[in-house]
N, C-alpha and C positions, 0 to 999 in steps of 0.2 A: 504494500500500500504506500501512497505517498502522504508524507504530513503536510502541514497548512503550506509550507514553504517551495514545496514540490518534493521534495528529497524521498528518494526511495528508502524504506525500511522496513523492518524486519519484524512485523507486527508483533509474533509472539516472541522473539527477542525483549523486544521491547515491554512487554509484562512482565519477563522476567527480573526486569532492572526498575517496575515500579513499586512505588511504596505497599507495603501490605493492605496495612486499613486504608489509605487511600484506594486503593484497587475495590477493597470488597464494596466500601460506601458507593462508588460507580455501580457494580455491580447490583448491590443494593437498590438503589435509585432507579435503575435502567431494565435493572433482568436482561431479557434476552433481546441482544442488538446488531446490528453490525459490527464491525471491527473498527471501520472509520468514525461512528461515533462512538464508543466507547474510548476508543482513545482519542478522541478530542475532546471529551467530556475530562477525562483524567488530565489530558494534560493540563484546562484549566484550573481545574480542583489541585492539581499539584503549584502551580501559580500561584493563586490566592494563600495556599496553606503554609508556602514556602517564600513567596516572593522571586522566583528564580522561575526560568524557563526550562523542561523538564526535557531532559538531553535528547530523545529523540525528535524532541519538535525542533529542534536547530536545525539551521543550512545544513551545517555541516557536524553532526552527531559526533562525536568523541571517540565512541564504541563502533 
């Protein structure tokens, strides 16, 4: 999938490396969804909760 930015990645990589309770509370919230929204849902809920842009929504991810 790609994130907001375009950048290809690695969706379920990518849950691997989020927060736990953040992850379930999406979960939570959402149940059963897409891929693209759940994690754009998480990546904002990581935002708000951290203040930081949550590494796979970058240009250019780290990982």
């Amino acid at each position: 999938m790609k994130n907001a930015l375009g950048t290809e990645i690695d969706f379920n990589k990518a849950v691997e490396h989020m927060d736990e309770e953040l992850r379930e509370q999406v979960q939570n919230r959402l149940g059963p969804c897409s891929d693209e929204e759940f994690f754009f849902t998480y990546a904002t809920l990581h935002y708000e909760t951290y203040g930081e842009v949550f590494e796979f929504a970058k240009k250019f991810p780290a990982i």
